[in-house]
Every structure is written in C-alpha cells, then in structure tokens.
NUTI-515768 format. One record per residue (C-alpha): residue number from 0; residue in one letter; x, y, z. Coordinates in Angstrom, 2 decimals, always signed. Example, Ala and Ser with C-alpha at 12.3 -4.5 7.8 and 13.67 -1.06 7.14 Angstrom:
<sites>
n->0; res->A; u->+12.30; v->-4.50; w->+7.80
n->1; res->S; u->+13.67; v->-1.06; w->+7.14
</sites>
This chain:
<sites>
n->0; res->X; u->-1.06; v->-49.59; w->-103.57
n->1; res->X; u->-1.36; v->-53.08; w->-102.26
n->2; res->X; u->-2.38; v->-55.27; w->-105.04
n->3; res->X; u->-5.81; v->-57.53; w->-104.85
n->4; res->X; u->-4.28; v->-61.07; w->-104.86
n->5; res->X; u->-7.51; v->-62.77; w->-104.24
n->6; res->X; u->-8.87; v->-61.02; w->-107.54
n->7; res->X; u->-5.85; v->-62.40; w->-109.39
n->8; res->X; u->-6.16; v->-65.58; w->-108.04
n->9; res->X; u->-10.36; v->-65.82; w->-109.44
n->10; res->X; u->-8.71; v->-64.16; w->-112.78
n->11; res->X; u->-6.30; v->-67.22; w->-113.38
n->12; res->X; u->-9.49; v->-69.33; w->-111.50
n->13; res->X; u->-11.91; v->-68.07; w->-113.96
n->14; res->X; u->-9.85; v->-68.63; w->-117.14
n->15; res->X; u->-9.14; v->-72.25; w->-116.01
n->16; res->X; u->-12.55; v->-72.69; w->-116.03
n->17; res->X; u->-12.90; v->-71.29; w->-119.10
n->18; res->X; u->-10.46; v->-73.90; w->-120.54
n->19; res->X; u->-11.90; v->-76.76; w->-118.89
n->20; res->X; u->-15.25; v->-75.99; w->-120.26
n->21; res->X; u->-14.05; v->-76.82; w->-123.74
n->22; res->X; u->-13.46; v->-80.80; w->-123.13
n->23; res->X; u->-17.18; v->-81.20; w->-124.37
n->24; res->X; u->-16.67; v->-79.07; w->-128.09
n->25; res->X; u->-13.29; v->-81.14; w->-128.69
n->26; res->X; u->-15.15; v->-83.75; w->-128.16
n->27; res->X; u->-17.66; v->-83.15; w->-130.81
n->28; res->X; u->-18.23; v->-84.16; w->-134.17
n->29; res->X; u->-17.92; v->-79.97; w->-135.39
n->30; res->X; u->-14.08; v->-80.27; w->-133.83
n->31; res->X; u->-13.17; v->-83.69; w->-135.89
n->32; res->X; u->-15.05; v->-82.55; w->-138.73
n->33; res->X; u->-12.59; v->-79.02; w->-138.67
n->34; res->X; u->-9.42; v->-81.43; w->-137.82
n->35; res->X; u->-10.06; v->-83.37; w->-141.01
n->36; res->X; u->-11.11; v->-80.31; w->-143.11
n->37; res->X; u->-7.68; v->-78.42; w->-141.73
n->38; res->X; u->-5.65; v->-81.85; w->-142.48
n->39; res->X; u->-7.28; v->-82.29; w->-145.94
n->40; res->X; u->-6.85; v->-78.64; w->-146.78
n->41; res->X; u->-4.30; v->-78.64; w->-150.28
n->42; res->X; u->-3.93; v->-74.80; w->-149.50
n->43; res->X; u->-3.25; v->-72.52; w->-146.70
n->44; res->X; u->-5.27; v->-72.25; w->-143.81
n->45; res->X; u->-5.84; v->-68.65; w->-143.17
n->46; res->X; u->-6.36; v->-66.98; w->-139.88
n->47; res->X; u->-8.37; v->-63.55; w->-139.63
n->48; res->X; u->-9.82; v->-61.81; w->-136.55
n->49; res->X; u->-9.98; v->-58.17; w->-135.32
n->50; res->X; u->-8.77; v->-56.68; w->-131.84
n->51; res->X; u->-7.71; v->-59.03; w->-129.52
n->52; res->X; u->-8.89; v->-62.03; w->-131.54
n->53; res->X; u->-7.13; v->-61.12; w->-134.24
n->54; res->X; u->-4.02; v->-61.06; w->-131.92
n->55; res->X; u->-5.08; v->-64.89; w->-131.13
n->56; res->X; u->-4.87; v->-65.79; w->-134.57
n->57; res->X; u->-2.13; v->-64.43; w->-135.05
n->58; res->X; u->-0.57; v->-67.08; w->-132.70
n->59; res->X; u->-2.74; v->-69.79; w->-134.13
n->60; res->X; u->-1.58; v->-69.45; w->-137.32
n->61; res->X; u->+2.10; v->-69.24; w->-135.89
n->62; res->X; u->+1.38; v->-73.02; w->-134.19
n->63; res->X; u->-0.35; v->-74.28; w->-137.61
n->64; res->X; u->+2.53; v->-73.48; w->-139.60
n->65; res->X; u->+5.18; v->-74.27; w->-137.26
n->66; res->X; u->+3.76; v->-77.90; w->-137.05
n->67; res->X; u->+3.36; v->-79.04; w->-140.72
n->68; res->X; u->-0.25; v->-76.92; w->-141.75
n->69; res->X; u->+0.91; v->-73.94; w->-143.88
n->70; res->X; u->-0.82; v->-71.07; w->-142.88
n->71; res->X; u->-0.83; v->-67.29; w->-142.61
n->72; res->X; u->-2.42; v->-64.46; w->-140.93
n->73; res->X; u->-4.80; v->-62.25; w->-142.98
n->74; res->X; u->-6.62; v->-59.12; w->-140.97
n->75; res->X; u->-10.00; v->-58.75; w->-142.11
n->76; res->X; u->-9.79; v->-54.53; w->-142.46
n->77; res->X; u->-6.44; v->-55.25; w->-145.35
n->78; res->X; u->-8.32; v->-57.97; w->-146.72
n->79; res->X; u->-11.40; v->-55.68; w->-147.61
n->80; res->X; u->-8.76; v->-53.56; w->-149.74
n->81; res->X; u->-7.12; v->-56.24; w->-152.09
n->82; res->X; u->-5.17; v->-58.78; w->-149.81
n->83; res->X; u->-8.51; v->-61.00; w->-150.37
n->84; res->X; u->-6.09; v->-62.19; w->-153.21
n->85; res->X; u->-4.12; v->-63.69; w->-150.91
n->86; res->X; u->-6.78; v->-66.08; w->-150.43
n->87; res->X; u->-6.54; v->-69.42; w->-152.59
n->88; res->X; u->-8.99; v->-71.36; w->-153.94
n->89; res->X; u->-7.85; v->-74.32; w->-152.05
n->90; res->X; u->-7.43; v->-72.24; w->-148.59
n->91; res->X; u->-9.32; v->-73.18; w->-145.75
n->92; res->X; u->-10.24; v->-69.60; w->-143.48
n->93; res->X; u->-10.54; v->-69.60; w->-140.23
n->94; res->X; u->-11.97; v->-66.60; w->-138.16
n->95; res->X; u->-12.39; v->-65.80; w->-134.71
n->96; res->X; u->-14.69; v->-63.54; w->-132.86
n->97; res->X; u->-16.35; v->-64.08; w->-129.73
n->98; res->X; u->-19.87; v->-61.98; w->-130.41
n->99; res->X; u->-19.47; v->-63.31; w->-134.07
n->100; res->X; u->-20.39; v->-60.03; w->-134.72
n->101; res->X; u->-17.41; v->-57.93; w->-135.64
n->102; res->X; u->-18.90; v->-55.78; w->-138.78
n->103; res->X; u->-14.82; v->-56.72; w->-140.28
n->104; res->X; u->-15.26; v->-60.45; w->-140.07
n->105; res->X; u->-18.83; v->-60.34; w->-141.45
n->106; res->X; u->-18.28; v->-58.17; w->-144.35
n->107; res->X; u->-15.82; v->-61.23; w->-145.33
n->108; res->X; u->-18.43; v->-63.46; w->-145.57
n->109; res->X; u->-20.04; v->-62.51; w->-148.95
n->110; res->X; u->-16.60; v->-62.86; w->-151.04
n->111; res->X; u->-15.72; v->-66.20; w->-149.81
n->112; res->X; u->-19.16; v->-67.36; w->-150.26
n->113; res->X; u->-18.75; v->-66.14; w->-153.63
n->114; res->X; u->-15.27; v->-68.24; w->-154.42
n->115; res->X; u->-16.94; v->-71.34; w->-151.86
n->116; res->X; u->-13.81; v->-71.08; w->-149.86
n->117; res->X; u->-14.56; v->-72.95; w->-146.53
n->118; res->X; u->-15.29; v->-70.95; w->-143.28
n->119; res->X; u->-14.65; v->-72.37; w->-140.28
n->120; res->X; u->-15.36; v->-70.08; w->-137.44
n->121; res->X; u->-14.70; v->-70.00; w->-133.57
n->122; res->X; u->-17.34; v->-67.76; w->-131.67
n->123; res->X; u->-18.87; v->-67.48; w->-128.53
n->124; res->X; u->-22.52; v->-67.15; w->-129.53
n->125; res->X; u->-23.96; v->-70.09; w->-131.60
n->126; res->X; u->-26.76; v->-67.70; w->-132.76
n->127; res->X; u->-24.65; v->-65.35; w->-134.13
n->128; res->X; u->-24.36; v->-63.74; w->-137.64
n->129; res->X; u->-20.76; v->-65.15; w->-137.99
n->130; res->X; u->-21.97; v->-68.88; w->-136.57
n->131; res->X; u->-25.16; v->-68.94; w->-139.33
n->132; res->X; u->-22.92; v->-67.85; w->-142.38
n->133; res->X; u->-19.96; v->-70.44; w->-141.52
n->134; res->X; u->-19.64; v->-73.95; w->-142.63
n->135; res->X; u->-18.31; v->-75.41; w->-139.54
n->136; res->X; u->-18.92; v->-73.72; w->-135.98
n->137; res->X; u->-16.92; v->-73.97; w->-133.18
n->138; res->X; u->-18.94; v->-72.74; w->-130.92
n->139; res->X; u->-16.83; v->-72.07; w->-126.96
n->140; res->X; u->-20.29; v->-70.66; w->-125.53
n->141; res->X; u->-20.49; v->-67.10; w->-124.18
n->142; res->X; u->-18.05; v->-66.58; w->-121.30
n->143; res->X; u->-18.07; v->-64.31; w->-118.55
n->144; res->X; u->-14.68; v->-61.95; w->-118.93
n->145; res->X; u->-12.55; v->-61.94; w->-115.79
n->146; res->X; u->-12.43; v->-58.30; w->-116.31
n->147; res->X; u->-13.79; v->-56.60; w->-113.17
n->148; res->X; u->-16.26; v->-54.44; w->-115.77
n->149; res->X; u->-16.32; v->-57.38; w->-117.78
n->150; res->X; u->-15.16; v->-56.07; w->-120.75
n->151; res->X; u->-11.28; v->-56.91; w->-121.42
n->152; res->X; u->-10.89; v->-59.71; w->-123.20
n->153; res->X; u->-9.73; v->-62.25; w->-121.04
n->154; res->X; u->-11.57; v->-65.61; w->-120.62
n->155; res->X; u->-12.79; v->-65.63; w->-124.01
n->156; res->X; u->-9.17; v->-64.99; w->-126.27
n->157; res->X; u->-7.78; v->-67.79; w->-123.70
n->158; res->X; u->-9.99; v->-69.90; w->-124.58
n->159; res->X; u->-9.99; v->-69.41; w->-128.13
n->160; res->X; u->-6.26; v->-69.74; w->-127.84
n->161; res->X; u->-6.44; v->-72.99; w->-126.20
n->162; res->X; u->-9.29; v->-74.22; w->-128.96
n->163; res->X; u->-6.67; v->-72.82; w->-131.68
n->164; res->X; u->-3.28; v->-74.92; w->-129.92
n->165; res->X; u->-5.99; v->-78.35; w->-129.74
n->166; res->X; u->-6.93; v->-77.81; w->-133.38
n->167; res->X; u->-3.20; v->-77.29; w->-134.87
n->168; res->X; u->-1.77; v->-80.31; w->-132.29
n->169; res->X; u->-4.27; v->-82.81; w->-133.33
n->170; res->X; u->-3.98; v->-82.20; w->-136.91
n->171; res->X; u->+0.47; v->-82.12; w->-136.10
n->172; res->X; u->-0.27; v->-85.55; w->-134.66
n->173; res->X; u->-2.62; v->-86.98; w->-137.40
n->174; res->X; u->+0.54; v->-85.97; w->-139.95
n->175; res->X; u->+3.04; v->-88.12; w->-137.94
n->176; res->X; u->+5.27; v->-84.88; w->-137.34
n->177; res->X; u->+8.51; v->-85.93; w->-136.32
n->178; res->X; u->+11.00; v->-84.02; w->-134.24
n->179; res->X; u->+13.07; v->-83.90; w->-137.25
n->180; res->X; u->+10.02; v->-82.41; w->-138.97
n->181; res->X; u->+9.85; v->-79.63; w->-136.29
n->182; res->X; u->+13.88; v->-79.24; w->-136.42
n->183; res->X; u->+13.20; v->-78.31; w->-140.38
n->184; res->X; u->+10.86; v->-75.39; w->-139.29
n->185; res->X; u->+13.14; v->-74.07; w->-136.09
n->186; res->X; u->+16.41; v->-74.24; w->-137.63
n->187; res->X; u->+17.47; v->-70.33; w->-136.07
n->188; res->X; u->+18.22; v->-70.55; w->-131.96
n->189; res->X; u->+18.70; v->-72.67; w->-129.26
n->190; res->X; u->+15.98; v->-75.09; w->-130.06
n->191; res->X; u->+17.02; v->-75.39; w->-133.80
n->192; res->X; u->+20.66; v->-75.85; w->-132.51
n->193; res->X; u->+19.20; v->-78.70; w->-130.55
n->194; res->X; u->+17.11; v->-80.52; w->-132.83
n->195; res->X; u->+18.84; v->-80.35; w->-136.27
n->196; res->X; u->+20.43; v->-83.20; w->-137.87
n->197; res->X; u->+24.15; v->-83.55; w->-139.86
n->198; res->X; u->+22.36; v->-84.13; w->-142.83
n->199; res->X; u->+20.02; v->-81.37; w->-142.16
n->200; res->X; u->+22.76; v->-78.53; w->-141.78
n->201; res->X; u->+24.43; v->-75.33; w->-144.05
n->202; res->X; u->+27.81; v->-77.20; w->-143.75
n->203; res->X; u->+26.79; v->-80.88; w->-145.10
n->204; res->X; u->+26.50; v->-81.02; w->-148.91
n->205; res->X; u->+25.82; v->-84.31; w->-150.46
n->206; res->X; u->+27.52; v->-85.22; w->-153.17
n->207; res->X; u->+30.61; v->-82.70; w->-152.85
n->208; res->X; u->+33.97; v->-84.24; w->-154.04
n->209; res->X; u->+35.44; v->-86.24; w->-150.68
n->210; res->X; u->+39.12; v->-86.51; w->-149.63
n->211; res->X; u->+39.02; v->-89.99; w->-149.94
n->212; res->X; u->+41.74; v->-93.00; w->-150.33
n->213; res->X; u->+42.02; v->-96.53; w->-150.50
n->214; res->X; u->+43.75; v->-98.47; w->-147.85
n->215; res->X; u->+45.99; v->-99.93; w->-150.41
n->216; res->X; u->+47.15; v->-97.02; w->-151.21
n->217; res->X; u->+50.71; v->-95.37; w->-150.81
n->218; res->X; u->+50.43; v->-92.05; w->-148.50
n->219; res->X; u->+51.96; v->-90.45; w->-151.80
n->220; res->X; u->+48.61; v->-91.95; w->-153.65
n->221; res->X; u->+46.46; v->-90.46; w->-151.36
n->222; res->X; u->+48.07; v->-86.90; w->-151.62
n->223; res->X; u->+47.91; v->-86.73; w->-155.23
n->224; res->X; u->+44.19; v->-87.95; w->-155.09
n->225; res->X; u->+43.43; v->-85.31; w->-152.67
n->226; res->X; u->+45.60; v->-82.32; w->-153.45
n->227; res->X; u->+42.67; v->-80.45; w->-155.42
n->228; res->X; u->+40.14; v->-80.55; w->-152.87
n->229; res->X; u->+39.88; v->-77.83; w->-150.50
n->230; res->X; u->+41.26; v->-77.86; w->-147.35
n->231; res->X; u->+40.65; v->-80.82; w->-145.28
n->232; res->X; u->+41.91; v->-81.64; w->-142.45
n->233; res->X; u->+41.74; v->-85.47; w->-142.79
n->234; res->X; u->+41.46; v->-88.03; w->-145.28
n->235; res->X; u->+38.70; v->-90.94; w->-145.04
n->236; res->X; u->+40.34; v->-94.30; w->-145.92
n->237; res->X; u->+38.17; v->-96.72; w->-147.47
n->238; res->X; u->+37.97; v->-100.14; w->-148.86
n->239; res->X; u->+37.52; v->-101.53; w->-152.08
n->240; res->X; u->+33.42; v->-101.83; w->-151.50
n->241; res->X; u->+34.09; v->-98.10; w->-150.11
n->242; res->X; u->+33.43; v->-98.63; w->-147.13
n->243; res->X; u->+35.10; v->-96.41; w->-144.40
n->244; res->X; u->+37.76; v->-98.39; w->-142.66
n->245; res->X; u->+39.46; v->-95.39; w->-141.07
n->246; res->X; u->+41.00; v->-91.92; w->-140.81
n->247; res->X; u->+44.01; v->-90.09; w->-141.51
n->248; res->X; u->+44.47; v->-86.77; w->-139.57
n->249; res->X; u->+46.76; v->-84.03; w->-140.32
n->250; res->X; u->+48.27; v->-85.04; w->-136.98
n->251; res->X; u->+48.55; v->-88.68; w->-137.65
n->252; res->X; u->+50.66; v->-87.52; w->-140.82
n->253; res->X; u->+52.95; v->-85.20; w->-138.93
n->254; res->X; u->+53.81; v->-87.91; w->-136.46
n->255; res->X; u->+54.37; v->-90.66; w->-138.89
n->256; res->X; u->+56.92; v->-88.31; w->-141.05
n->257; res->X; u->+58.50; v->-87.39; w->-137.75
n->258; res->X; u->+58.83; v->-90.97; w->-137.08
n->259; res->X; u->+59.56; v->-92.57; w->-140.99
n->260; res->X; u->+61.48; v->-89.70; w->-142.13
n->261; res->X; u->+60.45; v->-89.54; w->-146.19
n->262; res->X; u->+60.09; v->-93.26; w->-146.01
n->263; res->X; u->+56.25; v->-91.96; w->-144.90
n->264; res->X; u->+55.04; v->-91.62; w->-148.85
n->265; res->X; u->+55.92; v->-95.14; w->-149.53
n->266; res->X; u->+53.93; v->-96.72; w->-146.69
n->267; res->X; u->+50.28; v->-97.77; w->-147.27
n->268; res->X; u->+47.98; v->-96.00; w->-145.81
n->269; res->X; u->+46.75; v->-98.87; w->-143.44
n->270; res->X; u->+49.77; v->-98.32; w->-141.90
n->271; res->X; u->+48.52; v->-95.20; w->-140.34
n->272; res->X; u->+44.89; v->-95.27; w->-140.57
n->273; res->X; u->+43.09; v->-94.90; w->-137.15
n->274; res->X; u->+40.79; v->-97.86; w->-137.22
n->275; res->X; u->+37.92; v->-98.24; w->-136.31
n->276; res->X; u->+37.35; v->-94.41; w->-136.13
n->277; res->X; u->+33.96; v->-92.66; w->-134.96
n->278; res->X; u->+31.28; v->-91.78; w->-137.23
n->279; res->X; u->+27.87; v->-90.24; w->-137.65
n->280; res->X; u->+25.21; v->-90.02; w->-140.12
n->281; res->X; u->+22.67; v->-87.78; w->-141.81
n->282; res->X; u->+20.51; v->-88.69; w->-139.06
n->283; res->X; u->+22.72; v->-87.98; w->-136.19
n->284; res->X; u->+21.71; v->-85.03; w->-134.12
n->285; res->X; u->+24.50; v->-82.11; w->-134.62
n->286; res->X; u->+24.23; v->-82.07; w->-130.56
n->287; res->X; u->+25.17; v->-85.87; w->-130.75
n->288; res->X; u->+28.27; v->-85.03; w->-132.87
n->289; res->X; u->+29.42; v->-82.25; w->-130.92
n->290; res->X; u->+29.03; v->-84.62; w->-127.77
n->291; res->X; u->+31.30; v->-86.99; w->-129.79
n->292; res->X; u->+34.51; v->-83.81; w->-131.12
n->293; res->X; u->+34.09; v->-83.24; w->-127.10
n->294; res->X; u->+34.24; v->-86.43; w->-126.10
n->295; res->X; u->+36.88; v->-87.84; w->-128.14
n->296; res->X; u->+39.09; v->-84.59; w->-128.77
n->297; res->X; u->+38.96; v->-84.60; w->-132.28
n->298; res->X; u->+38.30; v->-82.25; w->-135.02
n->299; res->X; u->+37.01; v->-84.39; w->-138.03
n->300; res->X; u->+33.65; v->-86.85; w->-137.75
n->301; res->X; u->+33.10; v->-89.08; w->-141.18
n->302; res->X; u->+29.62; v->-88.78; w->-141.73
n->303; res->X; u->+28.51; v->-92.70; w->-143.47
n->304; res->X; u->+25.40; v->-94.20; w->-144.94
n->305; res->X; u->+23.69; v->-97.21; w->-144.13
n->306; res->X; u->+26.29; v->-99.01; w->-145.96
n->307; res->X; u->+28.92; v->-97.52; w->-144.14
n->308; res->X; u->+29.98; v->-95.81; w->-147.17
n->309; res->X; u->+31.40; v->-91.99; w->-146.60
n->310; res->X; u->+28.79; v->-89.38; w->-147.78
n->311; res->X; u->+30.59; v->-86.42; w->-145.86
n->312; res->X; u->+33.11; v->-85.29; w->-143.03
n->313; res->X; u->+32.46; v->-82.62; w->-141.07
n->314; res->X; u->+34.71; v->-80.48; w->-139.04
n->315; res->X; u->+34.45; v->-79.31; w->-135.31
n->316; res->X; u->+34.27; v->-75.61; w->-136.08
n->317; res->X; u->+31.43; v->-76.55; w->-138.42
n->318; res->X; u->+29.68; v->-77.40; w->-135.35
n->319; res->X; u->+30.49; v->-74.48; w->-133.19
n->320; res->X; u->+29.05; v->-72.49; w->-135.88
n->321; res->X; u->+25.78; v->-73.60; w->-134.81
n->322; res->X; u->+26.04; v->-72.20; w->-131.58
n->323; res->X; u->+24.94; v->-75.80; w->-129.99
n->324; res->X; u->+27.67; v->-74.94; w->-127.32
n->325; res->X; u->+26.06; v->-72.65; w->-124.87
</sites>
C-alpha cells in the first residue's frame, strides 16, 4: 500500500481553510455577546454534544475550566435520564452540532427553555432547528468534510474545536489569568512542577511554629527555644523587628563546637549566623528555589515576607518531592 500523500496534504489544506474561515464569526457581535455571557456566567458553563461533537466538547469544557470558567461536560442521552439536575440555574449551556439537528441535542431544548437557562449553540447551519431555539448562535457555516465520502467528521469538529479554544482564551484573558492562576489548576506533572509557587505548595504551611532565635541570643537560648519543634535542620536568626538576619545550619553548629569546645552554648548566636543568607518568598517559583539549593549547595531556604520577616523554611528534599528535577 503506498499511502496518498497529496490527499493528506488537501486533508490538513482543507481543515486550514476551515479554520481560517472563522476570522469573520469571531469577529462578530454573536462571538462578544457569548464571551461576555460565558464571563458573566455565576454558574457553570456546561458543554453537551453527541458523536464526535460531543468528543469536542468534551475538550472545550477541559480548556474552560482549566483557564478560570468552571465548567463540565454533560452528554445530552444521560441528561434526558436525570443528570438534567446537574444543570444550575445560573449555568450557561453550550451545545455543539454541526446539522443542529441531532434529535439528543434538540430534545434538550424544551427543559432549559422551561428553567430559562441560556443556550448558546455552535452549528453549521444557521437555519437549523438547534440555531432557531438558541439564544445566541454561533453559526461556522456548513463545511465540506475532508472525508473522501464526505462523511467523517473532519473539517467541521476542527473547526468547532478551534471556535471552542477562541471562546475559553478570550474569556481567560478578559479575567487577567495569571500564570500563577494556571499553576493553581495544573499542580500534578511536569508543568505543575514548573509553574507552582513556595507559597503555593503541600510542604509550606503558614503560620506553623518556626525554629526561630534572636541574634542576641546565647546558642544555649536558641536550643531551648527550639527543642520542641520538629526536626529542623536550621534555625532562622532574627532581629528584634524580626527580621531575618541569618541562618544557623546543623553544620555551622558542628563546626563551631568542634572549634569552641562547650564554650559554643555561651556564644551569641551572631557569632555564627551566616549573614546575609539566601531567601525566597511565597511568590518564588519552587523551580527558582531549587535553582538556588543547586546553586548554593544548601539544604535549608528561609522563605520571608515583604518585610523580610520569616513566614517559613523549606528544605531541599521538600523540593525534590515535587519532581521539578527531571
């Protein structure tokens, strides 16, 4: 079999097309009255479709809710037979079908008439059941399958893809959705790995008890203020506005006592401090602080607040938890 790389090439040819032909809709006043209704919406915006629309949707929805619109996907045959309940009174449904006449999307029409739920639809044929019934059209035009019978969906779900991605974007960037925003909604993988903050992360708890010491304090001071605490393996030294002014590592204590003998518990703990020491903050990306443990070779980051006051200290291993090192 030698495959027909000339058809392929009109197949990818014909759904660019497709695509392209959609400039004119987005720029219509049906598309910014949907963004506004879909940015407005106090609910859910639910996705329905059948067959390979409903497969669409199902990746619409996916991009709405991944970008700051909740949403979920609702197939029209389950929601026939009680999952109608899922929808809200507040929900905002949108369905997809290119004929706009899939006897399963229709026979949806009646109940959320009934509750004056909004239905926004995306079809192919303007004049279609679907299109008269719905409160906002979106309305691609009729395309011409790449199929060679011309049946397969294949110019028509790409395009109602590509409608469904332009909808959910513009209403992610009328919401000011921040990176951080996304990191909240990705936190499994390599991309939440990449994008989540200290502050964001299992491992930082605000407002846990601190090992924390003044630097006017004895070394014997700051071991009876921090003997109750779990395991740390540093202390944060601070002054008396609490701001951090250094670090004490496990290390730096071992070497001191090798070098002062017991003398060690007497000496203030400015004697020992590393100062100035690195830092992060809520904000930092965990990347950033792993880039810093790496960097630096060391095992305990002091994580401050605008003030420079300690809020948290994480450890190296916390980090590697995350699986940011690949």
């Amino acid at each position: 079999m030698k495959p027909d790389l000339a058809y392929a090439r009109r197949v990818i040819e014909a759904e660019a097309a497709g695509i392209a032909g959609l400039v004119c809709l987005v720029e219509s006043a049906a598309f910014s009255e949907a963004v506004r209704r879909i940015y407005d919406c106090r609910g859910s915006v639910i996705v329905t479709g059948v067959g390979k629309a409903g497969q669409i949707g199902q990746k619409i929805s996916g991009t709405l809710a991944s970008t700051g619109t909740p949403s979920h996907f609702l197939h029209p045959t389950e929601a026939l037979h009680g999952d109608l309940g899922r929808v809200g009174p507040e929900d905002v449904v949108l369905a997809l079908s290119h004929s706009g006449r899939s006897d399963e999307i229709l026979r949806l029409v009646e109940p959320l008439k009934q509750r004056e739920i909004l239905l926004i639809s995306i079809v192919g044929d303007g004049q279609s059941p679907l299109a008269r019934y719905s409160d906002l059209v979106l309305c691609m035009g009729v395309q011409e399958e790449a199929c060679p019978h011309g049946l397969a969906p294949s110019v028509s779900t790409t395009c109602m893809l590509a409608l469904g991605d332009a909808l959910a974007l513009t209403v992610m960037k009328a919401r000011n959705f921040t990176i951080e925003d996304y990191a909240r909604f990705h936190p499994g993988g390599a991309l939440g790995a990449r994008l989540i903050t200290v502050g964001q992360s299992m491992w930082f708890k605000r407002g846990e008890a601190l090992p924390l010491a003044l630097e006017t304090d004895t070394v014997q001071e700051m071991l009876n203020k921090t003997a109750s605490l779990k395991r740390r393996g540093a202390v944060m030294i601070v002054d008396g506005q609490g701001k951090l002014r250094g670090i004490i590592t496990d290390g730096d204590l071992r070497r001191a006592m090798t070098r002062f003998g017991a003398e060690v518990f007497a000496r203030r703990t400015a004697d020992l401090m590393t100062s100035p020491c690195k830092r992060v903050t809520e904000e930092t990306l965990a990347a950033e602080a792993m880039a810093i443990f790496h960097k630096y070779r060391i095992d305990e980051l002091p994580v401050v607040d605008a003030q420079e006051r300690p809020v948290g200290l994480i450890d190296v291993q916390d980090i590697v938890s995350l699986k940011i090192v690949q």
